[in-house]
C-alpha positions as CSV (number, residue, x, y, z in Angstrom):
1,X,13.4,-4.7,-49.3
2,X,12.2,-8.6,-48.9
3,X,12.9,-10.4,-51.7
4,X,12.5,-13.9,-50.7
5,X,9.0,-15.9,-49.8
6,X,9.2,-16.9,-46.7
7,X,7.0,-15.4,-43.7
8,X,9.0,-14.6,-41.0
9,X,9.2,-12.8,-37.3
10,X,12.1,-10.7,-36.3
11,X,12.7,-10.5,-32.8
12,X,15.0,-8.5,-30.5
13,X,16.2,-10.1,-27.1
14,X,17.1,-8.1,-24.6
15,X,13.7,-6.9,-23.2
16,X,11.5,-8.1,-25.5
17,X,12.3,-12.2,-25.2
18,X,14.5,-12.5,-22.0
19,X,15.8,-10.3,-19.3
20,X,19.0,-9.9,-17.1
21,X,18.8,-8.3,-14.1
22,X,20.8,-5.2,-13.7
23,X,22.0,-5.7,-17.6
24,X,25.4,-4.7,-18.3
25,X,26.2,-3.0,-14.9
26,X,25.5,-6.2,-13.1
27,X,27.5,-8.5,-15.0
28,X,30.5,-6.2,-14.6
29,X,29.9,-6.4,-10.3
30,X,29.6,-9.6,-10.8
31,X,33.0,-10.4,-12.8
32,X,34.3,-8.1,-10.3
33,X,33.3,-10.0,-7.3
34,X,34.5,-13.4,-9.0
35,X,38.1,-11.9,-9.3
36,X,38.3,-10.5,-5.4
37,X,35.1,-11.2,-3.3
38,X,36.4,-8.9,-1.5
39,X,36.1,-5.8,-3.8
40,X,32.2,-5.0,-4.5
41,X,30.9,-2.1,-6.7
42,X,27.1,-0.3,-6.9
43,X,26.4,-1.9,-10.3
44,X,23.9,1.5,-10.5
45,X,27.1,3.6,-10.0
46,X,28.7,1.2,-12.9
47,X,25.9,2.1,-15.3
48,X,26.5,5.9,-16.3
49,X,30.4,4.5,-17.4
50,X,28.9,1.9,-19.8
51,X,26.4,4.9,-22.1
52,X,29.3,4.6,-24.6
53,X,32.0,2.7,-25.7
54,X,29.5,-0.2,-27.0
55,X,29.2,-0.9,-30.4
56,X,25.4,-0.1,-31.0
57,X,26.3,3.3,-29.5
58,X,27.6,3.9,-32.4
59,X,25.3,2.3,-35.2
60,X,26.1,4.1,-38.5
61,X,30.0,2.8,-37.9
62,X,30.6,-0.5,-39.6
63,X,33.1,-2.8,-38.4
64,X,34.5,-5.8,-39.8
65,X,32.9,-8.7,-37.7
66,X,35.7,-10.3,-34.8
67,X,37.5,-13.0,-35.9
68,X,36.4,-14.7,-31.9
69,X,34.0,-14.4,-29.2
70,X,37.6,-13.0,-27.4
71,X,38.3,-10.9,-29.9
72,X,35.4,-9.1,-29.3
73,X,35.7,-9.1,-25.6
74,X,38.8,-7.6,-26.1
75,X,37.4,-4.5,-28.0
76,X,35.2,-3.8,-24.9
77,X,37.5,-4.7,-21.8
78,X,38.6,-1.1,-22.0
79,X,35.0,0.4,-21.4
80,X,34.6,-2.3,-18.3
81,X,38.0,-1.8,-17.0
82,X,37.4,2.6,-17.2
83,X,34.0,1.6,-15.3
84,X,35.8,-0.2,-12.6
85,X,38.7,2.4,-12.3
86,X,36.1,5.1,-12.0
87,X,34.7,2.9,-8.7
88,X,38.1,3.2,-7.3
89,X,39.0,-0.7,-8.0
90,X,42.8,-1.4,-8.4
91,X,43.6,-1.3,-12.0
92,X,44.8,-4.9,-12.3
93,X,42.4,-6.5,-10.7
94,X,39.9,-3.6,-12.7
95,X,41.7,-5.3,-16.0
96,X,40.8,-9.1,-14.6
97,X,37.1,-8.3,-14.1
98,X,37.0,-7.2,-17.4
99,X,38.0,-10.0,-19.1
100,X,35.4,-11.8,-17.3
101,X,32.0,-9.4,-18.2
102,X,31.2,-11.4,-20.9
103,X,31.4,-14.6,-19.7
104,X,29.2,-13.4,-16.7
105,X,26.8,-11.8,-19.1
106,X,25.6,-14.5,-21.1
107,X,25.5,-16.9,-17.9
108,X,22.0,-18.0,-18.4
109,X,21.4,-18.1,-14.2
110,X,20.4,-14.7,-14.0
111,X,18.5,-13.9,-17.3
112,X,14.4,-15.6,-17.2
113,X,12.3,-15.4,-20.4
114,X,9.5,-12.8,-20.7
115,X,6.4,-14.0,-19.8
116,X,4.3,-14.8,-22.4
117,X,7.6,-15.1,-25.0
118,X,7.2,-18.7,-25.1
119,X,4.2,-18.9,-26.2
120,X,4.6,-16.2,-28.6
121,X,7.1,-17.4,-30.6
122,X,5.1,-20.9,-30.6
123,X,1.8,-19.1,-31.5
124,X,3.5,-17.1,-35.0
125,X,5.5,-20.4,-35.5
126,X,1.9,-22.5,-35.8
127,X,0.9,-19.7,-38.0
128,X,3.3,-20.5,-40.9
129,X,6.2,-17.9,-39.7
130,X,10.2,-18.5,-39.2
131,X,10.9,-16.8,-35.8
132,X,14.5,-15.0,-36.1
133,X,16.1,-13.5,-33.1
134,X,17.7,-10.0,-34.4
135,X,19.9,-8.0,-32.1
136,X,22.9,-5.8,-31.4
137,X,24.7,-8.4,-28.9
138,X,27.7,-10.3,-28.7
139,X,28.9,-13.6,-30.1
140,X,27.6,-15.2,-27.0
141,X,23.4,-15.3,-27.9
142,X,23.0,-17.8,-29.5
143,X,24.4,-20.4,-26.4
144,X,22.3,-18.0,-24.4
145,X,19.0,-18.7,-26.5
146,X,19.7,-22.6,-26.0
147,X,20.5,-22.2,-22.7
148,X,16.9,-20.8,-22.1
149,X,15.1,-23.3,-24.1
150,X,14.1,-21.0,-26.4
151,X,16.0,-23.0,-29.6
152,X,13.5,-25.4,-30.7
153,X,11.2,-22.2,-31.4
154,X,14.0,-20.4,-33.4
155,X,14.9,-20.8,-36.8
156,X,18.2,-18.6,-36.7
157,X,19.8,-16.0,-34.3
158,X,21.5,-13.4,-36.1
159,X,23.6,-11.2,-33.5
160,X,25.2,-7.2,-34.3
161,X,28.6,-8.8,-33.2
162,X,28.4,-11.3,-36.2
163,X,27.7,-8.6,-39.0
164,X,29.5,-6.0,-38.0
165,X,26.6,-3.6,-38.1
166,X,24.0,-2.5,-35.6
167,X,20.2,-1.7,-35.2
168,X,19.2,0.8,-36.0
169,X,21.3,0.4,-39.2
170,X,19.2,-0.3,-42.4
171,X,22.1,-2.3,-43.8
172,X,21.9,-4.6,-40.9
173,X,18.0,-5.5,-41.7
174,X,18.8,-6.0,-44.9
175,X,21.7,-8.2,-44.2
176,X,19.0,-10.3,-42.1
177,X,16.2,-10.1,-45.0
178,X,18.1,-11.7,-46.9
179,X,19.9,-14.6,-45.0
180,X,16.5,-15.4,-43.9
181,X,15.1,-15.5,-47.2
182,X,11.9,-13.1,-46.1
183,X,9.2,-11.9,-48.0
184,X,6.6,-9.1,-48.0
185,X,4.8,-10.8,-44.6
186,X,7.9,-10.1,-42.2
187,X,7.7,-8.5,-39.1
188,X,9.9,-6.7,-36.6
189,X,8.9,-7.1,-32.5
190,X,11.1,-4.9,-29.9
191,X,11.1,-2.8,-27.5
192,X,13.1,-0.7,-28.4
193,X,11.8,2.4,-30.8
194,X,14.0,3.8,-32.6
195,X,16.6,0.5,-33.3
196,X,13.9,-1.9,-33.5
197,X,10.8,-0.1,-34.8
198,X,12.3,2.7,-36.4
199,X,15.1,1.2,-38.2
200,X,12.6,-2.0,-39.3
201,X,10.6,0.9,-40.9
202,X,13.4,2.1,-42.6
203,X,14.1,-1.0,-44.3
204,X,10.9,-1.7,-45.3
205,X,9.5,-4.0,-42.6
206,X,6.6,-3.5,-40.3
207,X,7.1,-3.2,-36.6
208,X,5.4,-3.8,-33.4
209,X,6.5,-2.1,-30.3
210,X,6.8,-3.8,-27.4
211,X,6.8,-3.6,-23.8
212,X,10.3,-3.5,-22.4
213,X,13.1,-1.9,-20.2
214,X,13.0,1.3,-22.0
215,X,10.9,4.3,-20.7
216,X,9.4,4.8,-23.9
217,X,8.9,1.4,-25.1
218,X,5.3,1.0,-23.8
219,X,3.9,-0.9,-26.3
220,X,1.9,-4.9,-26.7
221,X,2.9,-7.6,-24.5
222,X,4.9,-10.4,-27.1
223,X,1.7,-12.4,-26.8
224,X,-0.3,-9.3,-27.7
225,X,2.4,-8.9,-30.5
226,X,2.3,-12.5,-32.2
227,X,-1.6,-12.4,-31.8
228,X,-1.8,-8.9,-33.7
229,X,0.6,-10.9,-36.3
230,X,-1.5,-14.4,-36.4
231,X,-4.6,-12.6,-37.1
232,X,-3.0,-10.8,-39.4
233,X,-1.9,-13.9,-41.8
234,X,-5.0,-15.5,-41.5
């Protein structure tokens, strides 16, 4: 429960403020292809090997947060390097992509911000709120976020891979309550329903759902999001 006084806005990222192309599964052909341009791999044939072995499959397991942004790399080089075995790639050159996912993934090239998230997050800003991006990703957001230009508009990104614990995970909204200092006017915005919206709920925070890569995630636009939100403190 919010404890604090201060108005703020939760956001997730993927989907909701910026988007990668081909998510995961992309950024694993692509850490391929910089290890041996010879080598390529159908990132949608990459995709069904990457439904587990992330930590936000598993949300109610909490982990003690890496000590490094390579520590956690290392905990997921296994579920990259299965992928790539599973494509036929040669094992050591499977284990070399790997290692590389991550710093492909958070290259800020091939994500673009949501349209309309800009001005969101400037819109609930101007009415008196701390915009917070919330969400199960690695160590490597928060040099994504300024890479975007999205930092002047953010108070604080808090990522899964820094707590330990994942959305949908009560404990994890919480954790971010009260870092953040929030009060009873705090809102959740994702597109995702059940780790954004339902676990929000669960802690006590009102959601929005929004539009995003998830079949069921047809919801308000950002912009429709932060205006619902505006009007809502005024």
């Amino acid at each position: 429960m919010a404890t604090g006084d201060r108005r703020v806005v939760f956001w997730d990222f993927d989907g909701t403020l910026a988007v990668r192309e081909g998510m995961w599964s992309a950024a694993v052909a692509d850490a391929l292809r910089s290890v041996d341009a010879t080598i390529a791999v159908d990132p949608e044939l990459v995709r069904p090997h990457l439904r587990s072995g992330f930590p936000w499959h598993e949300p109610e397991v909490m982990t003690s947060p890496p000590p490094s942004a390579d520590a956690w790399t290392a905990r997921l080089a296994p579920v990259f390097t299965r992928a790539l075995s599973a494509q036929g790639v040669p094992e050591d050159v499977a284990s070399a992509a790997s290692a590389r996912v991550l710093d492909e993934y958070y290259r800020h090239e091939p994500w673009r911000v949501v349209d309309g998230a800009t001005e969101a997050l400037r819109l609930v800003a101007d009415a008196g709120y701390d915009n917070v991006i919330l969400s199960n990703h690695g160590p490597g957001l928060p040099t994504l976020v300024d890479a975007l230009g999205l930092s002047p508009l953010i108070t604080l990104t808090i990522t899964s891979a820094a707590v330990g614990i994942e959305k949908p995970n009560p404990l994890l909204f919480t954790h971010a309550l009260r870092v953040t200092d929030a009060g009873a006017d705090t809102w959740m915005v994702g597109d995702n329903p059940v780790a954004d919206v339902e676990g929000a709920q669960r802690a006590g925070i009102r959601a929005l759902l929004a539009d995003g890569i998830y079949p069921d995630s047809r919801g308000l636009t950002v912009l429709q999001a932060a205006r619902h939100i505006a009007a809502a403190a005024s």
